[in-house]
GUVEXMAR-456288 format. One record per residue: residue number from 1; residue in one letter; x, y, z of N, C-alpha, C in turn. Coordinates in nm, 4 decimals. Layout:
BEGIN
{pt NUM,'A',{X,Y,Z},{X,Y,Z},{X,Y,Z}}
...
***
This chain:
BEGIN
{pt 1,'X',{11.7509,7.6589,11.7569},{11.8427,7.7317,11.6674},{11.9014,7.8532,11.7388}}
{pt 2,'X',{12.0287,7.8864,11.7083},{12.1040,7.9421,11.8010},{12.0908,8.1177,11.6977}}
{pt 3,'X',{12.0567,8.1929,11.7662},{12.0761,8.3422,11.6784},{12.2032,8.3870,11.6477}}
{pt 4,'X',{12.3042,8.3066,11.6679},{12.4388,8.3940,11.6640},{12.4760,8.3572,11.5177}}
{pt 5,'X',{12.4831,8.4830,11.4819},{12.5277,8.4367,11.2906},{12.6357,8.5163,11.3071}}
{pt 6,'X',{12.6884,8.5924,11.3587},{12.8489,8.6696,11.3577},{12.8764,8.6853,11.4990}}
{pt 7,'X',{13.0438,8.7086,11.4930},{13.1237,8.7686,11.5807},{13.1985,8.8240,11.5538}}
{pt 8,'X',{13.1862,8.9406,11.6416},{13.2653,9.0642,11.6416},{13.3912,9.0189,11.7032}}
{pt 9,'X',{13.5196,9.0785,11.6765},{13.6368,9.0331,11.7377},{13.6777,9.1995,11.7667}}
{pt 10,'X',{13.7580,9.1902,11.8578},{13.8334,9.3027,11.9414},{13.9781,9.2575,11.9196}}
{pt 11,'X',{14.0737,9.3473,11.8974},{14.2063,9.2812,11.9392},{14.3217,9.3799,11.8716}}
{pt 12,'X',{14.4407,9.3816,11.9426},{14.5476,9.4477,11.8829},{14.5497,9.4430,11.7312}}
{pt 13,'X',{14.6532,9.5535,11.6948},{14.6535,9.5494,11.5621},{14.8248,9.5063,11.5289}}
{pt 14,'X',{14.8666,9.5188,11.6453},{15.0108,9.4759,11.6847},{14.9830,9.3217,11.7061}}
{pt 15,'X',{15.1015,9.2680,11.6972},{15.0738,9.1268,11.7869},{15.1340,9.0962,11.9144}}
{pt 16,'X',{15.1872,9.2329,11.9853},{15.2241,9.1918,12.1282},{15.3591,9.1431,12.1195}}
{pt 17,'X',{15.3498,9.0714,12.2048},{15.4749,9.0138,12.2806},{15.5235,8.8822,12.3174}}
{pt 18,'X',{15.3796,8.8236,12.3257},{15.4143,8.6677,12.3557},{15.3300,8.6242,12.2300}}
{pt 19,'X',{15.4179,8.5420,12.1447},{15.3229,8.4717,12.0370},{15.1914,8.4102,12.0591}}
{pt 20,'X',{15.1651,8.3675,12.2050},{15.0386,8.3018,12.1931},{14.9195,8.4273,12.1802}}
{pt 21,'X',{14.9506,8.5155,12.1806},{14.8423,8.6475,12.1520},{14.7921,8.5752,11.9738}}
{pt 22,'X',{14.8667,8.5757,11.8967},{14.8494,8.5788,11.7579},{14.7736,8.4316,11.7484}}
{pt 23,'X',{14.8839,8.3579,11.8002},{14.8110,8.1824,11.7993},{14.6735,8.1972,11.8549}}
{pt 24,'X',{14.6299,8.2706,11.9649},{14.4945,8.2474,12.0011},{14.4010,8.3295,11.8920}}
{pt 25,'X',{14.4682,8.4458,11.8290},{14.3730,8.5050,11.7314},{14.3346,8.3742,11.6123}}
{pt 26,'X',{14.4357,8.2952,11.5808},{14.4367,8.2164,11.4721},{14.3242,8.1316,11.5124}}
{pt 27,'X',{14.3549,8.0482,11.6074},{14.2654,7.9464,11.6838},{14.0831,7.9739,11.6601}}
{pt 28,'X',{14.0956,8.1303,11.6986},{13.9465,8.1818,11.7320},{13.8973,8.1795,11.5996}}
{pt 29,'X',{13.9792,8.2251,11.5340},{13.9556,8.2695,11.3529},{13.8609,8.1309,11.2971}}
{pt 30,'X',{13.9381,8.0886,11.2895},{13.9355,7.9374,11.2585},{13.7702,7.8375,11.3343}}
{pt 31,'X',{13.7668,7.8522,11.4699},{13.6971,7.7946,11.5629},{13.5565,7.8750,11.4757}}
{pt 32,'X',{13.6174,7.9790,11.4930},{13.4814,8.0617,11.3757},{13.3607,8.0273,11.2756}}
{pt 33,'X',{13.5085,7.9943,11.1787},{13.4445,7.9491,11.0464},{13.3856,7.7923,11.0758}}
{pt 34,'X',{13.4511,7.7287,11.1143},{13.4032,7.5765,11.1407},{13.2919,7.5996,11.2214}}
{pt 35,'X',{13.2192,7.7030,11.2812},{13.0834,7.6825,11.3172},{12.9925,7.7597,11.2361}}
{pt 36,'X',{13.0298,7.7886,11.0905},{12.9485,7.8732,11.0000},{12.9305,7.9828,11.0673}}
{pt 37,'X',{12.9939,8.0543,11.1277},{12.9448,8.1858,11.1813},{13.0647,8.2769,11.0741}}
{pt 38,'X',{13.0241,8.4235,11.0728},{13.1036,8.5373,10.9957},{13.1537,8.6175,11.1239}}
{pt 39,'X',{13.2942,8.6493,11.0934},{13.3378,8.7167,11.1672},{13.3523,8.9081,11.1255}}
{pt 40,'X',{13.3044,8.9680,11.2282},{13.3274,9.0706,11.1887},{13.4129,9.1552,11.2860}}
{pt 41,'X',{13.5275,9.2392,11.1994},{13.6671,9.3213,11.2876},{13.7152,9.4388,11.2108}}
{pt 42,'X',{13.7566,9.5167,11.2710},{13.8280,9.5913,11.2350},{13.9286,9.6277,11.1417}}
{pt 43,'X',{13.9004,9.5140,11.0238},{13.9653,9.5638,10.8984},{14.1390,9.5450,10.8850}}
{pt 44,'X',{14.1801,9.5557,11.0182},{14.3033,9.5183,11.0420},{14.3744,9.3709,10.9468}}
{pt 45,'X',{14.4753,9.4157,10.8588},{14.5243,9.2787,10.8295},{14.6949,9.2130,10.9017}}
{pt 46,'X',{14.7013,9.3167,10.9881},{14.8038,9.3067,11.0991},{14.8488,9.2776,11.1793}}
{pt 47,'X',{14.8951,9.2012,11.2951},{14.8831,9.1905,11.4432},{14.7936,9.0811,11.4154}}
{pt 48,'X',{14.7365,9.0437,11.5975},{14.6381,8.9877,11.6267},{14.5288,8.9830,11.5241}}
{pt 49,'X',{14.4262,9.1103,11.4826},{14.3535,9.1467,11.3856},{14.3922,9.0308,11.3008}}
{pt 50,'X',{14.5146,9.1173,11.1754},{14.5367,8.9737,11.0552},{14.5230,8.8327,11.0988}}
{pt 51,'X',{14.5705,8.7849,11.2200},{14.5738,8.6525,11.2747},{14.4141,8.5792,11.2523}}
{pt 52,'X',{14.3022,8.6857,11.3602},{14.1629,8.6270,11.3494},{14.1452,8.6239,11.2173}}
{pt 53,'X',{14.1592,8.7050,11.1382},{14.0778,8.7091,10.9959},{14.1800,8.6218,10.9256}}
{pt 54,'X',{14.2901,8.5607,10.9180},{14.3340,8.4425,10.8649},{14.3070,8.3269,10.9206}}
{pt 55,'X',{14.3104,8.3275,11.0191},{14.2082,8.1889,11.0571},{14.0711,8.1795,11.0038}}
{pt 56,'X',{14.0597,8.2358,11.0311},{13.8881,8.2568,10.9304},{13.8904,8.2116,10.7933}}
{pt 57,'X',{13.9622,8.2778,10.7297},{13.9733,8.2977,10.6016},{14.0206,8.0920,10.5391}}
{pt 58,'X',{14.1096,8.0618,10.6276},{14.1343,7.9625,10.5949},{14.1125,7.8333,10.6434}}
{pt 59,'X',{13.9678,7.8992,10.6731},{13.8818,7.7951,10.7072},{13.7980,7.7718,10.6351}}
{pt 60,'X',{13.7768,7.8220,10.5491},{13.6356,7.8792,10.4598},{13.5536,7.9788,10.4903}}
{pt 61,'X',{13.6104,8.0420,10.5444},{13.4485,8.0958,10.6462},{13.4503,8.2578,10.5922}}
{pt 62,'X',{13.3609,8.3488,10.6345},{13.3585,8.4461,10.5977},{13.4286,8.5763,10.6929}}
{pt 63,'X',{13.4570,8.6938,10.6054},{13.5069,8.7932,10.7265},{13.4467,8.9434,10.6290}}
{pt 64,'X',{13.3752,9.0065,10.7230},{13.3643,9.1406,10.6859},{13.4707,9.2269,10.8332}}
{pt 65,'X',{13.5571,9.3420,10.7162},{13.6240,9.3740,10.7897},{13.5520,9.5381,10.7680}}
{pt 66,'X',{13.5960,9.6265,10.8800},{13.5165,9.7581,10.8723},{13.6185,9.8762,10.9574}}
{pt 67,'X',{13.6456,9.9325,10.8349},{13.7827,10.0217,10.8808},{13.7880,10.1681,10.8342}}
{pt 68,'X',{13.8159,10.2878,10.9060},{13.7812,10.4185,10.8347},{13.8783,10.4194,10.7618}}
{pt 69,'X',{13.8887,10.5033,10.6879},{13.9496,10.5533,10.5674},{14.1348,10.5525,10.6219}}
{pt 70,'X',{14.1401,10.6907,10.7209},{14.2535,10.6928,10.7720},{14.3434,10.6215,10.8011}}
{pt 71,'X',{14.2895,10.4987,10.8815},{14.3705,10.3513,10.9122},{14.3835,10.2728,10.8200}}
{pt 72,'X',{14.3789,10.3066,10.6809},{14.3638,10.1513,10.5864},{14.5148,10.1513,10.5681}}
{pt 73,'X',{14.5948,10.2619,10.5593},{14.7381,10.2323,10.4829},{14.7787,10.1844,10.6326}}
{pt 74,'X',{14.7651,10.1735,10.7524},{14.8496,10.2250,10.8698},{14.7901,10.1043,10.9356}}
{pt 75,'X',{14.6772,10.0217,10.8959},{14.6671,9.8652,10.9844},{14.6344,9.7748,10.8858}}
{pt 76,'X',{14.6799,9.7885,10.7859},{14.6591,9.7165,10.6801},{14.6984,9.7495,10.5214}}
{pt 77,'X',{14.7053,9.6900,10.4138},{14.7436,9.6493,10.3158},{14.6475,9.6617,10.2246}}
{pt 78,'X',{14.6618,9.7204,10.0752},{14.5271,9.6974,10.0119},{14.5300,9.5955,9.9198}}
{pt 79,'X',{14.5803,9.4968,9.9288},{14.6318,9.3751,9.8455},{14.5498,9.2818,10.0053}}
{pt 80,'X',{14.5994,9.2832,10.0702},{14.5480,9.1979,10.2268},{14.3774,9.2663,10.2343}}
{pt 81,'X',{14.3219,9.3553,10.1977},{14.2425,9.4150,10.2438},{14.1202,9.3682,10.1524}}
{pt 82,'X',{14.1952,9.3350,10.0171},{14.1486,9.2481,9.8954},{14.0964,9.0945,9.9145}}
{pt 83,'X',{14.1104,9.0713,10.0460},{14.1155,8.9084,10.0012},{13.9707,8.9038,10.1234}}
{pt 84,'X',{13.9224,8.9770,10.2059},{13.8225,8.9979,10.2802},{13.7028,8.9371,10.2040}}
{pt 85,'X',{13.6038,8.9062,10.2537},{13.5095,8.8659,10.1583},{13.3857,9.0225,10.1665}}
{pt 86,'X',{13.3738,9.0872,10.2786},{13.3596,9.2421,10.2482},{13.4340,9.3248,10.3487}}
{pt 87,'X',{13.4280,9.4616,10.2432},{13.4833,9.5322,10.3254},{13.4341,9.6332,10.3132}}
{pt 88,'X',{13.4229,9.7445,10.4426},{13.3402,9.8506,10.4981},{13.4390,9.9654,10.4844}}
{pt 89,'X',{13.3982,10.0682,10.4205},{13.4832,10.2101,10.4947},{13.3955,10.3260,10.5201}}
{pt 90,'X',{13.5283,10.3281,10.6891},{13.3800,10.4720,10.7310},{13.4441,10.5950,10.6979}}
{pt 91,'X',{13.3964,10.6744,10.7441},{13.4316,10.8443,10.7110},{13.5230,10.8526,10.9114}}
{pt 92,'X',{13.4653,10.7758,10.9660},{13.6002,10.7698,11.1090},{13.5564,10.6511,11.2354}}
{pt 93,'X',{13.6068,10.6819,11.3119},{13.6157,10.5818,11.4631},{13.4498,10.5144,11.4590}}
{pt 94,'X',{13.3986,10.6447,11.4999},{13.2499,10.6550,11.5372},{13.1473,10.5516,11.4816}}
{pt 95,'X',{13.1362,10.5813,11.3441},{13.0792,10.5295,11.2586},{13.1064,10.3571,11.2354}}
{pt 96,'X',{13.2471,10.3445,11.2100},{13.3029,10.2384,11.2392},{13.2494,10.1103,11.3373}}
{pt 97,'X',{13.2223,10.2172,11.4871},{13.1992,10.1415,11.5995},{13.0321,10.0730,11.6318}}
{pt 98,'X',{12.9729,10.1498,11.5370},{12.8718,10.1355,11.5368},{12.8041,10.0515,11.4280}}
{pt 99,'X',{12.8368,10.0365,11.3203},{12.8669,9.9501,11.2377},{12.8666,9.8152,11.2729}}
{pt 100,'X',{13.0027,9.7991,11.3321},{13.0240,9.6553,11.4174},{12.9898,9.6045,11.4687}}
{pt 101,'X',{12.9202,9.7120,11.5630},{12.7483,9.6916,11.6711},{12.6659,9.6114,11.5995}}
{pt 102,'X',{12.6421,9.6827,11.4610},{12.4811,9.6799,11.4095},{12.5121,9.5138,11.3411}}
{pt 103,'X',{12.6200,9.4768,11.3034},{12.6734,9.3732,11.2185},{12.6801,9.2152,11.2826}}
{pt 104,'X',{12.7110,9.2530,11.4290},{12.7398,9.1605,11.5112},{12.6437,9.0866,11.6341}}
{pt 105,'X',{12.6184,8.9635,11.6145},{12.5787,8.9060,11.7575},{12.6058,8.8629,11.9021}}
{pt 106,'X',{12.7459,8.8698,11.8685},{12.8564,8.8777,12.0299},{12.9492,8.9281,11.9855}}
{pt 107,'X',{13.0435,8.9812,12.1188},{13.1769,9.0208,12.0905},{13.2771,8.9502,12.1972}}
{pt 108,'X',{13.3730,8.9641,12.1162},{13.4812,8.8803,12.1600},{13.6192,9.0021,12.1828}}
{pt 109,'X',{13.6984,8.9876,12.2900},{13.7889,9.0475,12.3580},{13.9182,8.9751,12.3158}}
{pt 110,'X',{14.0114,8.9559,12.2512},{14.1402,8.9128,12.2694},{14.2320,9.0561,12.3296}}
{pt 111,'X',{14.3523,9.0432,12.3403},{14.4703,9.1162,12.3861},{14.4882,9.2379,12.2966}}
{pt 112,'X',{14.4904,9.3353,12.3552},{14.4912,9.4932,12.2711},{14.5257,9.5863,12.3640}}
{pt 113,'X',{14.5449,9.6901,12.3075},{14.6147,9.8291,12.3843},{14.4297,9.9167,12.4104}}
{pt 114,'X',{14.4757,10.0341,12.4431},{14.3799,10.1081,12.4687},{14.2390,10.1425,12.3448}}
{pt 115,'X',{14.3016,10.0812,12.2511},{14.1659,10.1117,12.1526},{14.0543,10.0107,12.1910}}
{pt 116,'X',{14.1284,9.8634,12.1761},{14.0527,9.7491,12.2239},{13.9951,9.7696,12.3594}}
{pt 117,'X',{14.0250,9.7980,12.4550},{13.9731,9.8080,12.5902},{13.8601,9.9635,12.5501}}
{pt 118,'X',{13.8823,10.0400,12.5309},{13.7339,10.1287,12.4773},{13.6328,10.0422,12.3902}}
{pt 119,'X',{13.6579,10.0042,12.3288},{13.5293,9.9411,12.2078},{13.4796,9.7938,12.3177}}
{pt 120,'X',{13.5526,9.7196,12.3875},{13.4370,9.6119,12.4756},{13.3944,9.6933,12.5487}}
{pt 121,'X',{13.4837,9.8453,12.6747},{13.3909,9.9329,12.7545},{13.2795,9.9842,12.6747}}
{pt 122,'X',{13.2506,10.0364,12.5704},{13.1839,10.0915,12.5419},{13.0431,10.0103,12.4834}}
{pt 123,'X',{13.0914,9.8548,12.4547},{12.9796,9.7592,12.4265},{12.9163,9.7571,12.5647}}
{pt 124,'X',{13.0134,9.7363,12.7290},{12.9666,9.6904,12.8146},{12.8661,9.8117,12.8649}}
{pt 125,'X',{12.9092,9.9222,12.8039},{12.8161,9.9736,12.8982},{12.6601,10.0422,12.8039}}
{pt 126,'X',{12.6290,10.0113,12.6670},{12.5502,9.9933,12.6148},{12.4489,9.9208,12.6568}}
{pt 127,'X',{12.5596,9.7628,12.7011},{12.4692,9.6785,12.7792},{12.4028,9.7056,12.9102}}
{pt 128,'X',{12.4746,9.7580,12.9726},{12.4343,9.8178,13.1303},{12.2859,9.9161,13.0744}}
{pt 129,'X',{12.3171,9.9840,12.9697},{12.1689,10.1096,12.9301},{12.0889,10.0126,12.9201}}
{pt 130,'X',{12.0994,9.9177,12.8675},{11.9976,9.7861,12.7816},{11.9779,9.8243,12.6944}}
{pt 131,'X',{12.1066,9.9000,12.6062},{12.0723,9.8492,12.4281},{12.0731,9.7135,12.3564}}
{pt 132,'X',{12.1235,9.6072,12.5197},{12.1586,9.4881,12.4251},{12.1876,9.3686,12.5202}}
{pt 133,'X',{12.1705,9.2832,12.5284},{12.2314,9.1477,12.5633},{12.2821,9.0603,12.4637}}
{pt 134,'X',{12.3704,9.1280,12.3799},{12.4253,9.0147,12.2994},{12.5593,8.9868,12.3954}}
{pt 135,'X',{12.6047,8.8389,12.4101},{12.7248,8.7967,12.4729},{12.8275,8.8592,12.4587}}
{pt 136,'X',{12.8932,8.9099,12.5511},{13.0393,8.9521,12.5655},{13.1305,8.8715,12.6494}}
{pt 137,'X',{13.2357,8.8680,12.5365},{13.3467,8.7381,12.6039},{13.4731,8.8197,12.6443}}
{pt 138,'X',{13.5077,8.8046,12.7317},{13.6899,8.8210,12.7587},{13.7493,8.7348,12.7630}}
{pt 139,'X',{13.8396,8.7097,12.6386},{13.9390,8.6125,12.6333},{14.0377,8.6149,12.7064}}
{pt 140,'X',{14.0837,8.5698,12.8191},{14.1748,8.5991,12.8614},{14.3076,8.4840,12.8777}}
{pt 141,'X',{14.2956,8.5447,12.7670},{14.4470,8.4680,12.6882},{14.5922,8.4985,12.8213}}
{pt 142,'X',{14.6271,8.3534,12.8957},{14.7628,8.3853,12.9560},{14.7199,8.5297,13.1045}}
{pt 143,'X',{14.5579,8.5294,13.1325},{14.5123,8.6283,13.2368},{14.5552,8.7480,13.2206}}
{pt 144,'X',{14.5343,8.7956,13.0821},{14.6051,8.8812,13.0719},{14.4974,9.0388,13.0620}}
{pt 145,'X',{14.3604,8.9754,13.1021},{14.2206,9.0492,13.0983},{14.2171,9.0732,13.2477}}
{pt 146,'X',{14.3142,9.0062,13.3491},{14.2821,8.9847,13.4970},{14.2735,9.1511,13.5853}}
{pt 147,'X',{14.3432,9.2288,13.5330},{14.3445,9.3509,13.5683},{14.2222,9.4610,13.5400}}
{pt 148,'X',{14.1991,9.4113,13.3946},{13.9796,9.4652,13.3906},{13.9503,9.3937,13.4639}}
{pt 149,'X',{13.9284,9.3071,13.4749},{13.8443,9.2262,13.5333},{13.8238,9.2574,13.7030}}
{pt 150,'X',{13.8952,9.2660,13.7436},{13.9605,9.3043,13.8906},{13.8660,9.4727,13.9044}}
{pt 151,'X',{13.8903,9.5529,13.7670},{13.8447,9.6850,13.8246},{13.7317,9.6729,13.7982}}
{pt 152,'X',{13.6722,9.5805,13.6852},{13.4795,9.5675,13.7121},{13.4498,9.5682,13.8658}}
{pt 153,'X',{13.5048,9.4243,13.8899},{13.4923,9.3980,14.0528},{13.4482,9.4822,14.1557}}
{pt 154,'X',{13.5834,9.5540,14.1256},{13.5990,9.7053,14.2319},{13.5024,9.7873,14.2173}}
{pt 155,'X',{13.4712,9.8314,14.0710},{13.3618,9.9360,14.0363},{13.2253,9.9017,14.0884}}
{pt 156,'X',{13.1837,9.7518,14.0858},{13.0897,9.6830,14.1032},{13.0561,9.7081,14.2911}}
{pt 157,'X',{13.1353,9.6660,14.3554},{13.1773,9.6557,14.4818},{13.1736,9.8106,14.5408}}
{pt 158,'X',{13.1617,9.9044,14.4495},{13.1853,10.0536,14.5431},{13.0755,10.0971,14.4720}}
{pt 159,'X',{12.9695,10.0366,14.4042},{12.8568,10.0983,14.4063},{12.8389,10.1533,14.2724}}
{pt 160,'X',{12.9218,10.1437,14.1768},{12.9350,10.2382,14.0687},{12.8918,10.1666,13.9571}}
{pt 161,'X',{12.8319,10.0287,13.9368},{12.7868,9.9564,13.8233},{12.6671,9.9404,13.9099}}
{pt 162,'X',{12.5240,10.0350,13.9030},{12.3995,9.9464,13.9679},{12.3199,9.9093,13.8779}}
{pt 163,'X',{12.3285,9.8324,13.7697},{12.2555,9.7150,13.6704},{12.3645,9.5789,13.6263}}
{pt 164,'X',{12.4165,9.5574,13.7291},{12.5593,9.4671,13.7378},{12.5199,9.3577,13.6789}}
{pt 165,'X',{12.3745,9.3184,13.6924},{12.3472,9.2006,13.6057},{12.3584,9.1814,13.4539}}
{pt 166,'X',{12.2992,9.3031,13.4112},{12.3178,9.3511,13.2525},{12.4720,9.3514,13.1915}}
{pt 167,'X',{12.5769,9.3413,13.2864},{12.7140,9.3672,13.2837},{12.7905,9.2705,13.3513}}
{pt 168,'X',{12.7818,9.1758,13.2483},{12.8086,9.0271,13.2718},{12.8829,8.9823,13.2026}}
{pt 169,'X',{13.0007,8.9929,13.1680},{13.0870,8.9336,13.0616},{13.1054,8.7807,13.0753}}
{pt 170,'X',{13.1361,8.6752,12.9650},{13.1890,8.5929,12.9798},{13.3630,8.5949,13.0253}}
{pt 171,'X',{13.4099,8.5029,13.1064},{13.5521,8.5560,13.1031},{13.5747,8.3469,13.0531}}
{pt 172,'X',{13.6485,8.3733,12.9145},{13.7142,8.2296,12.8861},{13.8500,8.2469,12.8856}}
{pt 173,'X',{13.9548,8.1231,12.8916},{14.0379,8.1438,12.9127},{14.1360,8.0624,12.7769}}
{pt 174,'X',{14.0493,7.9433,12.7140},{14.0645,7.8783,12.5839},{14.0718,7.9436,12.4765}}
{pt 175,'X',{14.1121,8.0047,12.3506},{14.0323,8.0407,12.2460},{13.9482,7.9110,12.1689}}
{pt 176,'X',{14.0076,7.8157,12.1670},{13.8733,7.7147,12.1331},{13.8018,7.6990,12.1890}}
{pt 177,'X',{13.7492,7.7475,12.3257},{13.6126,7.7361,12.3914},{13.5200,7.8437,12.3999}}
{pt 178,'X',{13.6101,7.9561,12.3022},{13.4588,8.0593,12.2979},{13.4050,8.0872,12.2566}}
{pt 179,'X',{13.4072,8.0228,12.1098},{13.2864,8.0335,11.9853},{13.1771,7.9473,12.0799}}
{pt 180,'X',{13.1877,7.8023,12.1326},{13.0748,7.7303,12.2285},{13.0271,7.8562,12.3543}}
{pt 181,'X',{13.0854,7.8615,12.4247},{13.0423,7.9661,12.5490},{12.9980,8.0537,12.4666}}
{pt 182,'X',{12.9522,8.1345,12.3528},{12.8795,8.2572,12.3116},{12.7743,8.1340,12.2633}}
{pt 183,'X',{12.8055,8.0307,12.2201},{12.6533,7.9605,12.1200},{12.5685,7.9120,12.2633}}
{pt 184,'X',{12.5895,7.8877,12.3527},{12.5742,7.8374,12.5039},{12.4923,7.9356,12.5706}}
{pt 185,'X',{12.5973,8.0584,12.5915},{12.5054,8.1939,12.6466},{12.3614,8.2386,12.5652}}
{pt 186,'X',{12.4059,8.2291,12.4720},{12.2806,8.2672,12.3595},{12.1523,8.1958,12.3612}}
{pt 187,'X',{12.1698,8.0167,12.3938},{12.0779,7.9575,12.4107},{11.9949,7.9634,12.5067}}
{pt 188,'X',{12.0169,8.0222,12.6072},{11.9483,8.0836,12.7243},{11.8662,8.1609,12.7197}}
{pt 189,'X',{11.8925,8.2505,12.6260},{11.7639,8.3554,12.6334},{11.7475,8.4689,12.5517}}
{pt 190,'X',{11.6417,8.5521,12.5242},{11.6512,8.6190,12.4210},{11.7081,8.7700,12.4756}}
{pt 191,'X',{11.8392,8.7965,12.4143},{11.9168,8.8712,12.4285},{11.8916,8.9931,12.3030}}
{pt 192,'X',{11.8237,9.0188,12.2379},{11.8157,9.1240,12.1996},{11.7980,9.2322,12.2365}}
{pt 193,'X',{11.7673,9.2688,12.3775},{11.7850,9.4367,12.4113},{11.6277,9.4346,12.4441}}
{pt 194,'X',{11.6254,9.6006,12.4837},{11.4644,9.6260,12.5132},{11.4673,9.7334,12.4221}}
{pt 195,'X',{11.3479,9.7241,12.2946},{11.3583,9.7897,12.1876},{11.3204,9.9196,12.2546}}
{pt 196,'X',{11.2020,9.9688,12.3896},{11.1877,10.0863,12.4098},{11.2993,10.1548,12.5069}}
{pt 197,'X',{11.4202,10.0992,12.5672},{11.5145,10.1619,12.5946},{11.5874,10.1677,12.4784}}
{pt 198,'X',{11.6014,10.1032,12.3803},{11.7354,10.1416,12.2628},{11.6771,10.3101,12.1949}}
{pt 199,'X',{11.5182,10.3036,12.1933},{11.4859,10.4231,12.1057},{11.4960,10.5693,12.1663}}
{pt 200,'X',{11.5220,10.5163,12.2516},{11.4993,10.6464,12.3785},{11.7020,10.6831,12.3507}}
{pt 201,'X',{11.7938,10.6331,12.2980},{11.9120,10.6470,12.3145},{11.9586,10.7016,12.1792}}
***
């Protein structure tokens, strides 16, 4: 039996530029629910964001979305925000981010601006402390992750990641192949973290 009962999704709140950004949010949404897993995001009913959580949604499947207060008029709708099966509000960012943490068994990377690229850095390097080995995926929808990816490399390579193993992303390039690659990674091993480094943090 596989531990992954949710995924966290990452992703613009815009939808970019090339439609397949949105199509791959849909795809993932979707790929989601058809494996009984709950998705959990950022509350967003907009962009990319709205995309995963309508695929989801119309799949059957479940979505808790988790959004501070500030952003509800400004990435979303409260009629769209209504149709969630729950929904979270924080008092800001912080709280939010941590939340998503506590909610989720992998996270998933689609295409986003600078908010999205902080919230997987900031999972990855949780992981590097060893708060965690839950799977981290980079979707890299159209290689469009190829430029992180490149500066892990570099960072890795000049000495500046030394627990590089702990800091292991998946990099997929399908959105239908990464609900499997997180149920796959997971079966490997027990990824819950080392409870006496998480307490110490």
């Amino acid at each position: 039996m596989s531990k992954i009962r949710s995924i966290c999704v990452y992703c613009g709140s815009s939808p970019g530029r090339d439609p397949i950004y949105k199509q791959s949010g849909k795809i993932l949404g979707k790929s989601i629910a058809e494996n009984g897993l709950e998705l959990v995001y950022g509350g967003g009913t907009k962009g990319i964001m709205g995309a995963v959580a309508d695929g989801v949604m119309s799949a059957g499947g479940k979505v808790t979305g988790i959004i501070p207060k500030f952003l509800m008029n400004k990435e979303a709708t409260e009629h769209a925000l209504g149709q969630l099966s729950e929904l979270i509000i924080t008092e800001d960012m912080h709280e939010r981010k941590h939340r998503m943490f506590e909610r989720s068994d992998a996270f998933v990377t689609l295409p986003g601006g600078i908010g999205t690229v902080e919230e997987i850095v900031e999972v990855m390097t949780w992981a590097q402390l060893g708060r965690h080995r839950k799977p981290m995926v980079f979707a890299n929808i159209n290689g469009f992750w190829n430029p992180m990816l490149a500066l892990i490399d570099h960072m890795k390579a000049e000495g500046f990641v030394h627990t590089s193993h702990l800091v292991n992303p998946l990099v997929v390039e399908r959105p239908e192949d990464i609900v499997q690659a997180i149920l796959d990674a997971a079966a490997k091993g027990d990824r819950d973290g080392d409870e006496a480094i998480i307490e110490r943090l």
